[in-house]
C-alpha positions as CSV (number, residue, x, y, z in Angstrom):
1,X,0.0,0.0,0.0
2,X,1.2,3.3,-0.6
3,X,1.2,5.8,1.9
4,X,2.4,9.4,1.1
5,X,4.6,11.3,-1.3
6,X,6.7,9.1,-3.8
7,X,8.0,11.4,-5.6
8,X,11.7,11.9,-4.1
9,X,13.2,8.5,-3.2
10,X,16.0,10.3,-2.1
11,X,18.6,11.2,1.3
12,X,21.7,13.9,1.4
13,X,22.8,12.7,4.6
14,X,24.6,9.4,5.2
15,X,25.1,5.8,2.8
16,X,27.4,2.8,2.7
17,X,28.9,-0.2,1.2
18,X,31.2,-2.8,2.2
19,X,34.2,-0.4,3.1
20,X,33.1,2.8,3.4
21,X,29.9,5.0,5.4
22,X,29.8,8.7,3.2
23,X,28.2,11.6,5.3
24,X,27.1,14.5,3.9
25,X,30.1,13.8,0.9
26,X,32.6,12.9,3.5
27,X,34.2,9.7,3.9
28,X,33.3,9.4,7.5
29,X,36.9,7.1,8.6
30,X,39.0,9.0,6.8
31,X,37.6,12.7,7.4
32,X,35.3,13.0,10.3
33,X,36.5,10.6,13.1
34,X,39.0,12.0,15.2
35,X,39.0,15.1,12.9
36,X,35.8,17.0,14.1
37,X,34.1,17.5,17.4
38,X,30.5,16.5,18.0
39,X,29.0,19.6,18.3
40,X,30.3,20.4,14.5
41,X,29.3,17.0,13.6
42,X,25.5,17.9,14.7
43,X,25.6,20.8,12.7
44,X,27.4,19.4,9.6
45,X,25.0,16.0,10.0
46,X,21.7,18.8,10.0
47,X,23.0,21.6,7.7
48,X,25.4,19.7,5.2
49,X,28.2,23.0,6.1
50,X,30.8,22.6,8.6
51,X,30.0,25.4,11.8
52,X,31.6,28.6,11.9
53,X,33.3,29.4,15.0
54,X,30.4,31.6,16.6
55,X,27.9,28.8,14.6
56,X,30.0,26.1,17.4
57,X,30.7,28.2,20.3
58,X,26.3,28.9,20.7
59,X,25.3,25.8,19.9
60,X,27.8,24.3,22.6
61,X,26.6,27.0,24.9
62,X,22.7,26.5,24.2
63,X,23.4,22.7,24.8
64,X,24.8,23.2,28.2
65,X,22.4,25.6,28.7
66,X,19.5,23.4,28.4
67,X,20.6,20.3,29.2
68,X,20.1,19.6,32.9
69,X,17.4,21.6,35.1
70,X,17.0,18.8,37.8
71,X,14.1,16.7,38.0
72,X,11.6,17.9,36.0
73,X,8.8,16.1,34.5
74,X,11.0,14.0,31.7
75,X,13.5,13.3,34.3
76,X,10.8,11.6,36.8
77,X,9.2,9.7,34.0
78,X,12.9,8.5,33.0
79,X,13.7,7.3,36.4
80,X,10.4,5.8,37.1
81,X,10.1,4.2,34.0
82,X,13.8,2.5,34.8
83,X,12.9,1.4,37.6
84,X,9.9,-0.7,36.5
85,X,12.0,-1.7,33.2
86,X,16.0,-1.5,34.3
87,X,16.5,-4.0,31.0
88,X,15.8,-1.1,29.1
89,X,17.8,1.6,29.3
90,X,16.8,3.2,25.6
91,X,13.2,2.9,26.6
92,X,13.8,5.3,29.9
93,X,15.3,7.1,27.8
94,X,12.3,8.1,25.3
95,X,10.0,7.7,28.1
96,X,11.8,11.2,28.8
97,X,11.9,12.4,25.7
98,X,8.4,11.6,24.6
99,X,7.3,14.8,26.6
100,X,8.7,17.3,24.6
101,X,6.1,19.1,23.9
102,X,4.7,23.2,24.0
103,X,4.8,23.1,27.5
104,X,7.9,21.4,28.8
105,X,11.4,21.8,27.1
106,X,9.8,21.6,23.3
107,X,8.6,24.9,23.4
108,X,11.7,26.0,21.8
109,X,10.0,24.9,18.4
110,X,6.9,26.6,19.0
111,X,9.1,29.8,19.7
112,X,11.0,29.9,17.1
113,X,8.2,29.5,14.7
114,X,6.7,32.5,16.3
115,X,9.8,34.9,16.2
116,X,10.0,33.9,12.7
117,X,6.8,34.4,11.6
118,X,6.8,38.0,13.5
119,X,10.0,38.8,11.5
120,X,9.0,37.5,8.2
121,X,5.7,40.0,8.8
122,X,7.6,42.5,9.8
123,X,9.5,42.5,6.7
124,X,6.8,41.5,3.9
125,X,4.8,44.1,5.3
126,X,7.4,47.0,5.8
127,X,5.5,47.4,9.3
128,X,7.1,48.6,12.3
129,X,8.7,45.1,14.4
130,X,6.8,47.0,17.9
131,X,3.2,47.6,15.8
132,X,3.9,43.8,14.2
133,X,4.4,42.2,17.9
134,X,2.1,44.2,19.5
135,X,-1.1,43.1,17.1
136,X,-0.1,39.5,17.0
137,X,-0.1,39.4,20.8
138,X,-3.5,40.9,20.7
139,X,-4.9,38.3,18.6
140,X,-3.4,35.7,20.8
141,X,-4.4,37.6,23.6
142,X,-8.2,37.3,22.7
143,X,-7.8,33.6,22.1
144,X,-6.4,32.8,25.2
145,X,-2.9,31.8,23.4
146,X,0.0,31.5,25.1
147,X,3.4,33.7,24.0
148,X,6.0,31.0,23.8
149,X,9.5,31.7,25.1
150,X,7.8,33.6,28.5
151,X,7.4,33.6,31.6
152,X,8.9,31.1,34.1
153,X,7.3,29.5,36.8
154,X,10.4,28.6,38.8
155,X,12.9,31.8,37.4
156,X,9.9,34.7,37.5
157,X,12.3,37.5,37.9
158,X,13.9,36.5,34.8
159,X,16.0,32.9,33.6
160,X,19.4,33.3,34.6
161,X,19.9,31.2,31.9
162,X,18.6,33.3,29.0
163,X,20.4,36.3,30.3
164,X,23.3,34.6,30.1
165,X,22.6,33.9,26.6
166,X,21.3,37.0,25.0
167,X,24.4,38.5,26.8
168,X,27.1,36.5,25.0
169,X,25.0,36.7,21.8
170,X,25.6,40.7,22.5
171,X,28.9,40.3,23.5
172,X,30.0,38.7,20.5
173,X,28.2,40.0,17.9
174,X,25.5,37.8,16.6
175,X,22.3,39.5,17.8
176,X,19.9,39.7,14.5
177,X,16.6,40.3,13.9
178,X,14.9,37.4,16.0
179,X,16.6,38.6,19.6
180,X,15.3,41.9,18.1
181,X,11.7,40.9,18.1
182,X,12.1,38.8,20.7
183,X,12.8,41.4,23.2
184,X,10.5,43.6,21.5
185,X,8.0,41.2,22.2
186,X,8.8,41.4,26.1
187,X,8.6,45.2,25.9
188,X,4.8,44.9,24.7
189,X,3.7,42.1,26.7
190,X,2.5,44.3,29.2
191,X,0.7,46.6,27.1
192,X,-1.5,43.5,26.0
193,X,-1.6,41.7,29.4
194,X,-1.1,43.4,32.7
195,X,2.0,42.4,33.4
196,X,5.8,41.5,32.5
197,X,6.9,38.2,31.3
198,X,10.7,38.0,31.1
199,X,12.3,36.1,28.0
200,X,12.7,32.3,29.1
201,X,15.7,29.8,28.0
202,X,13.0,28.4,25.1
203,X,12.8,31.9,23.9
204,X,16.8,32.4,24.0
205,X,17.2,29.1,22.3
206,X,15.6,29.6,19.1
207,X,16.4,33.7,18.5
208,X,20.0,32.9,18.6
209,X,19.7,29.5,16.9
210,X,17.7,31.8,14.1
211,X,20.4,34.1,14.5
212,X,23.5,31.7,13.5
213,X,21.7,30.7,10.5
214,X,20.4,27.3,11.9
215,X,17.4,25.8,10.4
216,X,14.1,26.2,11.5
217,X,12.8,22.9,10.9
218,X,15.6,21.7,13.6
219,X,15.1,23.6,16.5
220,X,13.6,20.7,18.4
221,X,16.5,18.6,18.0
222,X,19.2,21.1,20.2
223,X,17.3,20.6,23.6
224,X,16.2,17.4,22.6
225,X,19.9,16.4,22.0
226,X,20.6,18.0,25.4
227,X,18.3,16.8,27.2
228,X,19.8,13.0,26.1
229,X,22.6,13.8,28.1
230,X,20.8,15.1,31.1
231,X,18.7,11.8,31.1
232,X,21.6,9.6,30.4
233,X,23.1,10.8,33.8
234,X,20.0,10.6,35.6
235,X,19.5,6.8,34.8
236,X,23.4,6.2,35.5
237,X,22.5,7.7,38.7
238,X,19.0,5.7,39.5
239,X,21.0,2.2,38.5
240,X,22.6,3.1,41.7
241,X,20.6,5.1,43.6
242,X,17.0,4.6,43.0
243,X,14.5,7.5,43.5
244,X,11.9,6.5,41.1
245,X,9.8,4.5,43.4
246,X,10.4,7.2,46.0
247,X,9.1,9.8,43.7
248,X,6.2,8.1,42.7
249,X,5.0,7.3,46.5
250,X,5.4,10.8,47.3
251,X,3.4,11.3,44.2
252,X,0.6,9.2,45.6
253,X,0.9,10.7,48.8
254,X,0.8,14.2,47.4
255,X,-3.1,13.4,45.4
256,X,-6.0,12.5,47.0
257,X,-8.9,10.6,45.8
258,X,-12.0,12.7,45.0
259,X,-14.5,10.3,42.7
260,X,-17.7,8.2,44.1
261,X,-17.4,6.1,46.8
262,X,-17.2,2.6,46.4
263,X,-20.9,1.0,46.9
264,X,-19.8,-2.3,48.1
């Protein structure tokens, strides 16, 4: 049965034979191992180009950044689900990733898509970034949408970690037009809602990732990448300390039961 497009039977990335694996049009013993760090492998592997040195120095930044934040929803579900399955590592390990979503650590996507879509308005329509922010938040504002990349509930006098960020972006030159309207967009937040929200690290993520040229189609994959890491310590932790089970009695402890009593 077919399903889909057939049209383009075709990959850019990666093939092999019986002595040789080619990636991206580079023989991958010969020219990649031992020659190039991850971090520009990642980038090479997504963009075909080899990083330039402010392309590597963010994207090693943004993946420490985002990498470890404690234990946060994926972490708990990664633990928990190691405990009850210690056989399978990989499977803790998407049990973590599975919830990146708009809420928790994949709203870097949803960001991004927003900042672009503000600039790429902005500039179709010759309309002022501030007048451009400030009506799109209006509309969201009357639908009850939420502005990706603000607000914190933990860091709500501002992420450390996105200062950080948008500082070094500063410092070294590569603020464009998406930390532009991103910060524009925090200066008109409260002019739509009554009150501030400061720029989060899923906001900071994607402006500078937009910023450095990255693609937009990818921005998932940098804290999803980072977050690997994080949960591959956590589980190397729980095989020898377990907290799984402890977090989820506290979690039963913590709700209480509020449907019919039983009849019997």
């Amino acid at each position: 049965m077919r399903i889909g497009k057939q049209d383009q039977p075709h990959t850019a990335i990666a093939t092999s034979d019986a002595e040789s694996v080619t990636v991206r049009g580079k023989d991958l013993c010969s020219e990649l191992i031992g020659k190039i760090s991850f971090t520009d492998y990642f980038f090479f592997l997504v963009t075909g180009k080899e990083p330039t040195e402010e392309q590597r120095f963010f994207i090693d930044a943004l993946l420490v950044s985002i990498a470890e934040h404690g234990l946060v929803p994926s972490v708990q579900a990664a633990r928990m689900t190691y405990d009850a399955s210690p056989e399978a590592f990989h499977g803790a390990v998407a049990a973590g990733l599975l919830g990146c979503g708009s809420v928790v650590f994949g709203s870097s996507e949803s960001a991004g898509r927003f900042l672009a879509a503000l600039v790429q308005k902005a500039e179709e329509t010759g309309e002022d970034p501030k007048a451009v922010a400030l009506e799109t938040l209006t509309e969201m504002r009357k639908t009850k949408q939420p502005i990706p990349g603000y607000g914190h509930p933990q860091h709500s006098g501002g992420d450390p970690r996105a200062n950080v960020l948008l500082k070094l972006a500063d410092d070294r030159g590569v603020s464009g037009k998406h930390i532009a309207m991103l910060r524009t967009v925090a200066e008109v937040i409260p002019e739509v809602i009554p009150r501030a929200l400061p720029i989060n690290i899923s906001g900071a993520i994607p402006a500078i990732l937009l910023d450095i040229d990255f693609p937009l189609e990818g921005l998932k994959g940098v804290p999803l990448l980072a977050r690997t890491a994080g949960l591959i310590a956590h589980l190397t932790e729980e095989s020898k300390r377990q907290i799984g089970f402890i977090m989820s009695h506290h979690a039963d402890l913590a709700i209480s039961y509020d449907g019919p009593p039983a009849k019997g």
